[in-house]
LUMKOLNU-828283 format. One record per residue (C-alpha): residue number from 1; x, y, z. Coordinates in nm, 4 decimals, always signed. Layout:
! LUMKOLNU-828283
@k:NUM	u:X	v:Y	w:Z $
...
END
This chain:
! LUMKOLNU-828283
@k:1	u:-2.0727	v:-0.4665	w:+2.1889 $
@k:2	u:-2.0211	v:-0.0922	w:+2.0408 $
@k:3	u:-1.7074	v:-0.2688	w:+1.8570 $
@k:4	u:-1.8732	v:-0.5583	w:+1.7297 $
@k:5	u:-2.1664	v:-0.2977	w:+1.5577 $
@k:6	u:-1.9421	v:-0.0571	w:+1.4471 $
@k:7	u:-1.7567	v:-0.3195	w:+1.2730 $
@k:8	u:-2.0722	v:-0.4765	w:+1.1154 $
@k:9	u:-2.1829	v:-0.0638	w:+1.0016 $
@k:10	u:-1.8649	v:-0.0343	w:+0.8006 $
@k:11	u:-1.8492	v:-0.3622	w:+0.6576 $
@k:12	u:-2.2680	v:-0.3151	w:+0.5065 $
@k:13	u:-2.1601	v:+0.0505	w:+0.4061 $
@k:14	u:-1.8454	v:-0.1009	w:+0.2453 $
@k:15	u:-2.0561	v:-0.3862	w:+0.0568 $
@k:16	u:-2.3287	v:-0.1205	w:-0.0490 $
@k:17	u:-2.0239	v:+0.1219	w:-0.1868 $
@k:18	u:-1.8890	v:-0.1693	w:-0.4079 $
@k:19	u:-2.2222	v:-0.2230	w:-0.5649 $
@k:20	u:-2.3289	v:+0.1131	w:-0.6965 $
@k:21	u:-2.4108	v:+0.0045	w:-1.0577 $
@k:22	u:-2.1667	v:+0.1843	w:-1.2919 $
@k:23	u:-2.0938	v:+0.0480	w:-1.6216 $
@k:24	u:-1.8038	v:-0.0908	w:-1.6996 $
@k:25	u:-1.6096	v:+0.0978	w:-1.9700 $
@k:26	u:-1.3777	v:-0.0784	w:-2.1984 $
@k:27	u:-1.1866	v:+0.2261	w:-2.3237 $
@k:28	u:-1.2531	v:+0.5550	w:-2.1247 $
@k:29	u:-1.1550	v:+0.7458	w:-2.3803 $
@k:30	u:-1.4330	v:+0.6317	w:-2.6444 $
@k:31	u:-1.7130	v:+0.5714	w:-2.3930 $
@k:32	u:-1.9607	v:+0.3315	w:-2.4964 $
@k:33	u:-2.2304	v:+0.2000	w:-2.2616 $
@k:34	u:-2.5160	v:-0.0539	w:-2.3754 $
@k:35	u:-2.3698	v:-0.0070	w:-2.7127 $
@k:36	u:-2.4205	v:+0.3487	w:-2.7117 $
@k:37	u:-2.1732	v:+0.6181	w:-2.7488 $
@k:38	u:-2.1713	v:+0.9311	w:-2.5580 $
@k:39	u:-1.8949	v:+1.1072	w:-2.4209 $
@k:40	u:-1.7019	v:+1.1094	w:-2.1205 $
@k:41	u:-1.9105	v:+1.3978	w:-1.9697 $
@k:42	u:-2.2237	v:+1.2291	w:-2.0398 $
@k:43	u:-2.1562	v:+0.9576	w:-1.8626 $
@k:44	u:-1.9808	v:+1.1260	w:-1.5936 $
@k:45	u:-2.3044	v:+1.2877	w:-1.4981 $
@k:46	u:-2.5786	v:+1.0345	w:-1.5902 $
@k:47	u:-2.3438	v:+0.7629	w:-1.3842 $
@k:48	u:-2.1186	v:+0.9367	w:-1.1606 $
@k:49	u:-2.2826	v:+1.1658	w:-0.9179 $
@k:50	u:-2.2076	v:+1.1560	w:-0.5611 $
@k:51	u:-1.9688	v:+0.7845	w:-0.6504 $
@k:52	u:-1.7055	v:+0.8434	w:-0.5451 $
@k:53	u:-1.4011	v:+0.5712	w:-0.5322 $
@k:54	u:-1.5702	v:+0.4157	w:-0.8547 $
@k:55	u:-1.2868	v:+0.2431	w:-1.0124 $
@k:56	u:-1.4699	v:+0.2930	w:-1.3682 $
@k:57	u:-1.5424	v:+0.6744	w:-1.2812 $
@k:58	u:-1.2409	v:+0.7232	w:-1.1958 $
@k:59	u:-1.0745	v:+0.6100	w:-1.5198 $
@k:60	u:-1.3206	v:+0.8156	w:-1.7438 $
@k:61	u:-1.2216	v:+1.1503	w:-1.4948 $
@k:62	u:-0.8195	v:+1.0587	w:-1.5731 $
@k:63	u:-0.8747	v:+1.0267	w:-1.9843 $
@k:64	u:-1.1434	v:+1.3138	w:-1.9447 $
@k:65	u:-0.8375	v:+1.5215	w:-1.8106 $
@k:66	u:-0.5479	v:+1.3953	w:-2.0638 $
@k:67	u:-0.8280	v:+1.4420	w:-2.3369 $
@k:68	u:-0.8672	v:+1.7978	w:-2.2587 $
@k:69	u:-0.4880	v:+1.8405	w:-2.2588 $
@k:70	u:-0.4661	v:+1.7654	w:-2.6123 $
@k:71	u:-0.4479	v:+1.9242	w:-2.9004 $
@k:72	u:-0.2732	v:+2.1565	w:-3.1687 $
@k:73	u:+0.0454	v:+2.2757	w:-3.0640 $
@k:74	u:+0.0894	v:+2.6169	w:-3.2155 $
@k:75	u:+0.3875	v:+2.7426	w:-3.3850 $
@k:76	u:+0.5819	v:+3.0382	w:-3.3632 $
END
């Protein structure tokens, strides 16, 4: 019996994880949500806190990072 509602637990907290209403984001690296722009930050922290897994979040975190990375190269 302990089996059969432990299974039933994960499965509800696995269906509730799926559905945790974050935008979908066409290009993470020009964020645009509700045809509004904001940046990656922004949206980060108005639809990212305490998601974690979020397949969107996570591809707004990955061009947040290479984003930061770029820039002028200086020369010597």
């Amino acid at each position: 019996m302990k089996k059969l509602w432990f299974a039933a637990l994960s499965t509800a907290a696995l269906l509730t994880a799926c559905s945790d209403d974050v935008p979908t984001v066409e290009d993470p690296h020009n964020v645009v949500v509700d045809g509004e722009k904001m940046t990656q930050a922004d949206f980060l922290q108005k639809h990212c806190v305490a998601k974690t897994g979020n397949e969107n979040c996570e591809k707004v975190k990955n061009a947040m990072s290479k984003d930061a990375t770029k820039g002028a190269v200086p020369r010597f």
